[in-house]
Each structure stands twice: as C-alpha cells, then as structure tokens.
N, CA, C and O atoms as CSV, one atom per row, in Angstrom:
chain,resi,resn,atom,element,x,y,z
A,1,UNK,N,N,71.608,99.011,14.930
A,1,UNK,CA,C,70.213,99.408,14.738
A,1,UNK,C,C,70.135,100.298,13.500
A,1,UNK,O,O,70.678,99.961,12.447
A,2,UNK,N,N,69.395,101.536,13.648
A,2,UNK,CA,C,69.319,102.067,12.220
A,2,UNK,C,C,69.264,103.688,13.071
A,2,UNK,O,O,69.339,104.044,14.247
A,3,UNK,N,N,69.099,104.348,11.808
A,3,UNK,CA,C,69.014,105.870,12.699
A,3,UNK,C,C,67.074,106.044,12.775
A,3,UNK,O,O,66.248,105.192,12.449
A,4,UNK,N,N,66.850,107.300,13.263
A,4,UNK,CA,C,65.922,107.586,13.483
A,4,UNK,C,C,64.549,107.569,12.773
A,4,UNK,O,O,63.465,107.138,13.165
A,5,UNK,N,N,64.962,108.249,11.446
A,5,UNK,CA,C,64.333,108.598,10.298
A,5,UNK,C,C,63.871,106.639,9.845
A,5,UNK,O,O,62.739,106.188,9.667
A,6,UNK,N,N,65.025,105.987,9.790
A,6,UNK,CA,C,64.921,104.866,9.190
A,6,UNK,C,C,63.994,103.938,10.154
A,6,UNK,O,O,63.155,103.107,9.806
A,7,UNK,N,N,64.299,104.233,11.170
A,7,UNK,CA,C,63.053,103.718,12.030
A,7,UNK,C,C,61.492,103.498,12.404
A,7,UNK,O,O,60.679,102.793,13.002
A,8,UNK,N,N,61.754,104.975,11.356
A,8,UNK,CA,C,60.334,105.447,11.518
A,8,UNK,C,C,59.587,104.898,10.611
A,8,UNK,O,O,58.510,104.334,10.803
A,9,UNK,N,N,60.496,105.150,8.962
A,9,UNK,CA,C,60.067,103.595,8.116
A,9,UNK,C,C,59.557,102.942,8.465
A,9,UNK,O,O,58.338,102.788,8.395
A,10,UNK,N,N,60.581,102.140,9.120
A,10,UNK,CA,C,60.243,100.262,9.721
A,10,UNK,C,C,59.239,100.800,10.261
A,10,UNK,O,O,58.476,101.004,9.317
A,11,UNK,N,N,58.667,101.226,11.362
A,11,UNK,CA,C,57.692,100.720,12.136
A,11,UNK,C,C,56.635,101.195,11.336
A,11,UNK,O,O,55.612,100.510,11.334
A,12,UNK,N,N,56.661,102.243,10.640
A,12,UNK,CA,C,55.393,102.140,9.916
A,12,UNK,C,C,55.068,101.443,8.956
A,12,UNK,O,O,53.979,101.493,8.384
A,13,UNK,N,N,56.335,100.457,8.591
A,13,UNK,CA,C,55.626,99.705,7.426
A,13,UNK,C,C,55.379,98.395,7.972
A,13,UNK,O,O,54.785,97.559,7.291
A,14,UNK,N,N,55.947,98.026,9.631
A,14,UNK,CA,C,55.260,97.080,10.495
A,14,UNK,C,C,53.892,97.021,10.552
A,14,UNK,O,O,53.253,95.983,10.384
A,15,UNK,N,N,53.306,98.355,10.839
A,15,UNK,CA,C,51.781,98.678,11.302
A,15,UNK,C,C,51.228,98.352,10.037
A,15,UNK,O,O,50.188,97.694,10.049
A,16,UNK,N,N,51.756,98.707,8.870
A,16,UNK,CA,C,50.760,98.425,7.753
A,16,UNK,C,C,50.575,97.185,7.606
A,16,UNK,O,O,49.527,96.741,7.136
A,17,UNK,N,N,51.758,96.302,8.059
A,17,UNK,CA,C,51.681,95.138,7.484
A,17,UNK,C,C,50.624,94.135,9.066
A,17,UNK,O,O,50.145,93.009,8.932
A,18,UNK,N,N,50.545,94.951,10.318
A,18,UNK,CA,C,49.615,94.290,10.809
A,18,UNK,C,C,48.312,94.635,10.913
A,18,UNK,O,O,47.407,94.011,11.466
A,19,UNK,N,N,48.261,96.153,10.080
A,19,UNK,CA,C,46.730,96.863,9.812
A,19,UNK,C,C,46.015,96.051,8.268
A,19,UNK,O,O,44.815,96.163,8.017
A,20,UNK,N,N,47.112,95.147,7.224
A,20,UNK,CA,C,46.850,94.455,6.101
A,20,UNK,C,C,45.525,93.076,6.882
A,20,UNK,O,O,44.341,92.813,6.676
A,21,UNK,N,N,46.600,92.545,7.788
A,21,UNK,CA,C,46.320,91.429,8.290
A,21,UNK,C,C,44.970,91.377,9.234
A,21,UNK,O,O,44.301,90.358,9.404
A,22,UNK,N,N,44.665,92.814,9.883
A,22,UNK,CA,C,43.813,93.026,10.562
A,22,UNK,C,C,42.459,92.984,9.916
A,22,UNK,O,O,41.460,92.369,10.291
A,23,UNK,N,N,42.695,94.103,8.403
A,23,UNK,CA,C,41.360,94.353,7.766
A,23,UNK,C,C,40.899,92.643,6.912
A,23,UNK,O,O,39.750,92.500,6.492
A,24,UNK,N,N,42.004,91.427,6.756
A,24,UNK,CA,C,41.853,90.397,6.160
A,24,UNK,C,C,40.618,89.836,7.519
A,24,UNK,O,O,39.417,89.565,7.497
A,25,UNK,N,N,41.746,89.859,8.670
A,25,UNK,CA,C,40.913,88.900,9.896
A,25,UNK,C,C,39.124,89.501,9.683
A,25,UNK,O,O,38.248,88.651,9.843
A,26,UNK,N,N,38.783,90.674,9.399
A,26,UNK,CA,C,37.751,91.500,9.718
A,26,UNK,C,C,36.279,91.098,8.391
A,26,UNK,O,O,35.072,91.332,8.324
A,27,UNK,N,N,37.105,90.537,7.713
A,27,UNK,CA,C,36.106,90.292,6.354
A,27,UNK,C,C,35.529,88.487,6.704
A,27,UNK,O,O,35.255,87.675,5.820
A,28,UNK,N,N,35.484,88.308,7.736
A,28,UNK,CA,C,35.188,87.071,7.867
A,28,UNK,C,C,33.974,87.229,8.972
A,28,UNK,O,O,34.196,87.927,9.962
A,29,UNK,N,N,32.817,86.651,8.828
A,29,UNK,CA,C,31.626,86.997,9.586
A,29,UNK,C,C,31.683,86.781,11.048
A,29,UNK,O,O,32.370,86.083,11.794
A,30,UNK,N,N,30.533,87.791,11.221
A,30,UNK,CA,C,30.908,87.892,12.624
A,30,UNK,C,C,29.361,87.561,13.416
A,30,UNK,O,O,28.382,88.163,12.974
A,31,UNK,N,N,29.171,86.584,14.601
A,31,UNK,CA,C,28.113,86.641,15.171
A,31,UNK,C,C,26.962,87.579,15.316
A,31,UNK,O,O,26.928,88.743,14.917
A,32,UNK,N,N,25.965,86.880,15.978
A,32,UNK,CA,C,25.082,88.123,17.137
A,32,UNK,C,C,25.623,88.738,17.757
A,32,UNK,O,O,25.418,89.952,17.777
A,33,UNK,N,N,26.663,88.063,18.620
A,33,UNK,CA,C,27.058,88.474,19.871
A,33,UNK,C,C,28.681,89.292,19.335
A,33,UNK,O,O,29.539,89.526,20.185
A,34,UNK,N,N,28.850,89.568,18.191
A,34,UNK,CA,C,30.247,89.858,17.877
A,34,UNK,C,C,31.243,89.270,18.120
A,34,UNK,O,O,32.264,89.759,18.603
A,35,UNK,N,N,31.031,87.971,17.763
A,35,UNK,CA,C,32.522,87.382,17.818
A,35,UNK,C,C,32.231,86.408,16.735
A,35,UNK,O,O,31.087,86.012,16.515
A,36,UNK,N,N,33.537,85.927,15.887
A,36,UNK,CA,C,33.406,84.725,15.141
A,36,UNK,C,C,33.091,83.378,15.574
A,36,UNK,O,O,33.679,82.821,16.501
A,37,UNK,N,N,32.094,82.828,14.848
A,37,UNK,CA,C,31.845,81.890,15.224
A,37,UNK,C,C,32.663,80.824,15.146
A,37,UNK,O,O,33.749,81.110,14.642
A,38,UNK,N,N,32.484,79.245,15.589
A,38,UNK,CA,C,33.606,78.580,16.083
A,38,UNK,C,C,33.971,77.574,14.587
A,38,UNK,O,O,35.106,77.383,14.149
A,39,UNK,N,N,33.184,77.242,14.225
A,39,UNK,CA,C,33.233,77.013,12.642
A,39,UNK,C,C,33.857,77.657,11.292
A,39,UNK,O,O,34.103,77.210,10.171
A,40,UNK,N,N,33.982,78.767,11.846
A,40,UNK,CA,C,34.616,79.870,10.860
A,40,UNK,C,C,36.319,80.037,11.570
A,40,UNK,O,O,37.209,80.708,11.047
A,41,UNK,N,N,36.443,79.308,12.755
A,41,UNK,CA,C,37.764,79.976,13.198
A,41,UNK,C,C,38.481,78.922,12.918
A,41,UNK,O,O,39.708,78.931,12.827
A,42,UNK,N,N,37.318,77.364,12.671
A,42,UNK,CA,C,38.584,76.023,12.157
A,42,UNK,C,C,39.054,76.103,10.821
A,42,UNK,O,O,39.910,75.345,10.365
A,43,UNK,N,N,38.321,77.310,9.987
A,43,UNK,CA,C,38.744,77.329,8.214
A,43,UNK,C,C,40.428,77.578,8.232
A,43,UNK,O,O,41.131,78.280,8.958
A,44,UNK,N,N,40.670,76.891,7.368
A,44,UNK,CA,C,42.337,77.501,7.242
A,44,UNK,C,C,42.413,78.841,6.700
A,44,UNK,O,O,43.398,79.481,7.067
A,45,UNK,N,N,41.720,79.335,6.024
A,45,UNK,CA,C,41.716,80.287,5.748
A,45,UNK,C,C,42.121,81.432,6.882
A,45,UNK,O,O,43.158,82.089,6.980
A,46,UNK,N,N,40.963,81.430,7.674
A,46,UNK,CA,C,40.583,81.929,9.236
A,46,UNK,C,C,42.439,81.461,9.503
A,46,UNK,O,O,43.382,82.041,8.965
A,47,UNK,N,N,42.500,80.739,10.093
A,47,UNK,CA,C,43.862,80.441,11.023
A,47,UNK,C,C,44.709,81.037,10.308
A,47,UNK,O,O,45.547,81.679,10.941
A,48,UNK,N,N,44.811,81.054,8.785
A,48,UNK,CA,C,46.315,81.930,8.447
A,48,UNK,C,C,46.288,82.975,8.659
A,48,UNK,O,O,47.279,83.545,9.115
A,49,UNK,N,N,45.062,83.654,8.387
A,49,UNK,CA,C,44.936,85.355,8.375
A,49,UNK,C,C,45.049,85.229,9.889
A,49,UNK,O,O,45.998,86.011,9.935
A,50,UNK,N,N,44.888,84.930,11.039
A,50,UNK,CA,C,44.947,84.946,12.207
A,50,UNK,C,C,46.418,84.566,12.987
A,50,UNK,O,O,46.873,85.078,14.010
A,51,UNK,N,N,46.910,83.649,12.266
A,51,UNK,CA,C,48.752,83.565,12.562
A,51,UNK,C,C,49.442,84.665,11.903
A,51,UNK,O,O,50.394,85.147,12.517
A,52,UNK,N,N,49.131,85.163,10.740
A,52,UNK,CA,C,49.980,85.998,10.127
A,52,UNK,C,C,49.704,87.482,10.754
A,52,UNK,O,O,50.479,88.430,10.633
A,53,UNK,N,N,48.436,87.506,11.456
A,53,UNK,CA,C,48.276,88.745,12.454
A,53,UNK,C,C,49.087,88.703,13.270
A,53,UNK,O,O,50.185,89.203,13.031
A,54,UNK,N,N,48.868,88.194,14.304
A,54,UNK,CA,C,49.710,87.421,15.298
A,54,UNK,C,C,51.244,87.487,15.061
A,54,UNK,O,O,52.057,87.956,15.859
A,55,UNK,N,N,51.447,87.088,14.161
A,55,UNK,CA,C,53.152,87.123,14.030
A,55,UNK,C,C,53.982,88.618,13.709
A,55,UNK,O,O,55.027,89.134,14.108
A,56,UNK,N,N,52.492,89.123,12.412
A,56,UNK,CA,C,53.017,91.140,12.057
A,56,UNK,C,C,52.711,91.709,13.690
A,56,UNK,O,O,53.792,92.143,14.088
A,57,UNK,N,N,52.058,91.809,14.367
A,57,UNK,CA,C,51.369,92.278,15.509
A,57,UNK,C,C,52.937,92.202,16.050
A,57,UNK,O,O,53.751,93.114,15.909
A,58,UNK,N,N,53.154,91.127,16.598
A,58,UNK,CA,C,54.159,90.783,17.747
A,58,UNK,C,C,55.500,91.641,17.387
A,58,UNK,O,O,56.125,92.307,18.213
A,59,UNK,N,N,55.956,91.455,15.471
A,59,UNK,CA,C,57.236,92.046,15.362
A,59,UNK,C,C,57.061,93.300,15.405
A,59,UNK,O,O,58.100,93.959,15.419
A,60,UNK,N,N,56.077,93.871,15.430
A,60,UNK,CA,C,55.412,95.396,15.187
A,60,UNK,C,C,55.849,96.140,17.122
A,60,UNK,O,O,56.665,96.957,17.548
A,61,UNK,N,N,54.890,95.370,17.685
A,61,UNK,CA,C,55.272,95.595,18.952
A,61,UNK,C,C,56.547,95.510,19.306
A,61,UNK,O,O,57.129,96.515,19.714
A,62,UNK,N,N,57.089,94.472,19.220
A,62,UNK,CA,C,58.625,94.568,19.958
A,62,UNK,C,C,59.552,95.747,19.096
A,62,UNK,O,O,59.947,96.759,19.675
A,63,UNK,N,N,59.735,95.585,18.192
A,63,UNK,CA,C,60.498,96.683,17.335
A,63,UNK,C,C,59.893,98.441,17.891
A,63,UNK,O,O,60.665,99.366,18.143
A,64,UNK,N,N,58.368,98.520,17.973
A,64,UNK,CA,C,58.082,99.831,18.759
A,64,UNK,C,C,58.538,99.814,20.136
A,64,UNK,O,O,58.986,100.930,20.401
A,65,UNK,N,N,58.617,98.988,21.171
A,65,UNK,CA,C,59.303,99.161,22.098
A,65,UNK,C,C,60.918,99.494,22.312
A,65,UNK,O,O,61.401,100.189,23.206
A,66,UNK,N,N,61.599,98.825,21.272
A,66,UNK,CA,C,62.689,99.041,21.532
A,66,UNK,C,C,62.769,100.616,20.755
A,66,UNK,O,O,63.300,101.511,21.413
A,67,UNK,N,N,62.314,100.904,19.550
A,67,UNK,CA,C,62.463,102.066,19.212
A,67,UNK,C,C,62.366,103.152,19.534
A,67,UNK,O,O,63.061,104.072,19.103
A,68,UNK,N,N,60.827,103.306,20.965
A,68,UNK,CA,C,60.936,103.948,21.790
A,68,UNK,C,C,62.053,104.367,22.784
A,68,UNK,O,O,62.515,105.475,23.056
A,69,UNK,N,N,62.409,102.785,23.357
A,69,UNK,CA,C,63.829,103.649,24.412
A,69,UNK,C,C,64.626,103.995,24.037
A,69,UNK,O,O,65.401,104.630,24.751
A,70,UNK,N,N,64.933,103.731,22.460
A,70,UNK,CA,C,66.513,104.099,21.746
A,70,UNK,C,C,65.698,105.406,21.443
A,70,UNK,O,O,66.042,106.205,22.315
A,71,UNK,N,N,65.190,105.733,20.985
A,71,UNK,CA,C,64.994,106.969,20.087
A,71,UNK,C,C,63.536,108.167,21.367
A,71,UNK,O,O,62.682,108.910,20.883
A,72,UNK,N,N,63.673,108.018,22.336
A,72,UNK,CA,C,63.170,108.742,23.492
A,72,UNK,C,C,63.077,109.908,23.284
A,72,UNK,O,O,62.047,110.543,23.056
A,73,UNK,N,N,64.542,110.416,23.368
A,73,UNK,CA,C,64.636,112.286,23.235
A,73,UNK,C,C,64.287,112.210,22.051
A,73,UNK,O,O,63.174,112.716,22.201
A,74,UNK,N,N,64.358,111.913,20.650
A,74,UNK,CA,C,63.929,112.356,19.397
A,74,UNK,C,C,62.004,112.221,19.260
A,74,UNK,O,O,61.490,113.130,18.608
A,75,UNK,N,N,61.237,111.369,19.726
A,75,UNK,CA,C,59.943,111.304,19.633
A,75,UNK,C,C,59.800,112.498,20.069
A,75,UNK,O,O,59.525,113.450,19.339
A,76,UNK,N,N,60.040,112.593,21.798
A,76,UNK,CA,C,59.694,113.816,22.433
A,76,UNK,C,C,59.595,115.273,21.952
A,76,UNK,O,O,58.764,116.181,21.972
A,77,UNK,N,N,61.096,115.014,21.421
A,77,UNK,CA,C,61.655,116.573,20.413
A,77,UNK,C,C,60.249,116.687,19.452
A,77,UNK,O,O,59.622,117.746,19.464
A,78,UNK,N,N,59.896,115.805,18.810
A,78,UNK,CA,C,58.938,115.578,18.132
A,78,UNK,C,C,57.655,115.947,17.970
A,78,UNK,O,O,57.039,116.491,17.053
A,79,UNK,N,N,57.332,115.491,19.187
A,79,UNK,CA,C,55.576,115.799,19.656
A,79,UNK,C,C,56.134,116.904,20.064
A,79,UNK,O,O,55.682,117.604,19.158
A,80,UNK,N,N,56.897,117.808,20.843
A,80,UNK,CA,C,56.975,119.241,21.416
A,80,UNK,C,C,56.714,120.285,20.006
A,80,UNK,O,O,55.951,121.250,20.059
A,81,UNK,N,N,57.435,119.925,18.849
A,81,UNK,CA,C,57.621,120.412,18.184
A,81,UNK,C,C,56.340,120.261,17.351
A,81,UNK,O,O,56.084,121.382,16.913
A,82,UNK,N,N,55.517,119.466,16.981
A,82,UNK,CA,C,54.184,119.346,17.095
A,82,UNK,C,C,52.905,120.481,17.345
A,82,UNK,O,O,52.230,121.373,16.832
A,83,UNK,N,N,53.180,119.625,18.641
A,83,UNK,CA,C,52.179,120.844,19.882
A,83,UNK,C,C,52.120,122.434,19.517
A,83,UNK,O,O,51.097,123.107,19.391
A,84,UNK,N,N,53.965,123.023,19.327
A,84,UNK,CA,C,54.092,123.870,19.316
A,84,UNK,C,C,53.801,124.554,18.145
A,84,UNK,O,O,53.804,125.784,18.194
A,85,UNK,N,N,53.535,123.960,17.045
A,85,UNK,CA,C,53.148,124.433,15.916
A,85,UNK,C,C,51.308,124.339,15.770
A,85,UNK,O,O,50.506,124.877,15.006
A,86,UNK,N,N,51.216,123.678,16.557
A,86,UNK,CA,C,49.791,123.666,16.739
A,86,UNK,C,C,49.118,124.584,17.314
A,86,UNK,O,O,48.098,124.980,16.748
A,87,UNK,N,N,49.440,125.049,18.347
A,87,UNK,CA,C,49.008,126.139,19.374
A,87,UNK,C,C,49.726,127.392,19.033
A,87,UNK,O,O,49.716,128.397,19.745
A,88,UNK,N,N,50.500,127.246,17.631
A,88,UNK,CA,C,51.250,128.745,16.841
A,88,UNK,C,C,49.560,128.818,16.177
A,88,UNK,O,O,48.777,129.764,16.267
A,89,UNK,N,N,49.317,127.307,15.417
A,89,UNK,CA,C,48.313,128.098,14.627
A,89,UNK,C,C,46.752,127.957,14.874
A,89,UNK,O,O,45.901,127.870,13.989
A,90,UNK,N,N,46.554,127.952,16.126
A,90,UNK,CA,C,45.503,128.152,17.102
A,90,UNK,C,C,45.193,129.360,17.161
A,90,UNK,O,O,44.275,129.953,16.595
A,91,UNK,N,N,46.257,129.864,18.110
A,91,UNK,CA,C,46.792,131.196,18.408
A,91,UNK,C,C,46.559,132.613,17.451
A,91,UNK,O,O,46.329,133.764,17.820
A,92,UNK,N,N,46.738,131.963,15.882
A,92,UNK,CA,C,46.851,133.089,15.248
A,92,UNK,C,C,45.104,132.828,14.645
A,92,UNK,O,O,44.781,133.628,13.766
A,93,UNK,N,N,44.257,132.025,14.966
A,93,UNK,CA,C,43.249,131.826,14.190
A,93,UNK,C,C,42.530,132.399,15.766
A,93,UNK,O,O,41.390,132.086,16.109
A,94,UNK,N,N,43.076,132.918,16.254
A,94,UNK,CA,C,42.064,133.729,17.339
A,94,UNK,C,C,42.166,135.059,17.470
A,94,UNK,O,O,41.434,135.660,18.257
C-alpha cells in the first residue's frame, strides 16, 4: 500500500477526479421536475460523462474504504487533534 500522507494524496486526487466528472454530468439540462431528460441521457456525450463518473466514483470509494481501515488510528489522531485546536481557539476568543 502506501503510507499515510501518500494516501491522503490519492484519495484526494480521486475526489477531484470524481468532483471533475460530476460538475461535467451537471452542465447538461435539467427538467421541470429535476431530472435529465431521456433524450439528453441517449447523447454520447451524456453516457461518457456519466461512465467516466461512475468509474472515478467507484475507484474513489473503494480506495476510501480501504484507507479508512488501514489508516483508522491516524484519521482519528487527526480529527482529535483538530477538535482540539479548535476549542483551544474558541476558548481563547471568549
């Protein structure tokens, strides 16, 4: 696998690459009722930006799952360490 730091990379440059794909799916019109209509979803256009979601989405997810159970105590350490700097400077702004 990779270490921690390097992980954190990857998955964030997963998300970008399924937040790319997301804002593509989003520029394509959208009903009354908010949803694309059915004519717009047979364009190829439509279907690639919609497989290539689909495919960043999926490796995005599985790679955050596993990164979670490998790297558990370090998130945690993380957000504690977070919090705790947060409510340092809460604390002193009161």
């Amino acid at each position: 696998m990779c270490t921690y730091e390097q992980g954190k990379a990857i998955e964030a440059a997963l998300i970008s690459e399924a937040g790319k794909w997301d804002e593509a799916l989003k520029m394509f019109p959208i009903g009354a009722m908010g949803l694309i209509d059915d004519a717009t979803k047979r364009t190829a256009e439509y279907q690639e930006a919609k497989r290539q979601f689909d495919f960043a989405f999926a490796k995005q997810r599985l790679f955050s799952a596993e990164f979670t159970k490998r790297y558990k105590k370090e998130i945690l350490a993380e957000r504690a360490e977070r919090r705790a700097k947060l409510m340092a400077e809460r604390n002193d702004g009161q």
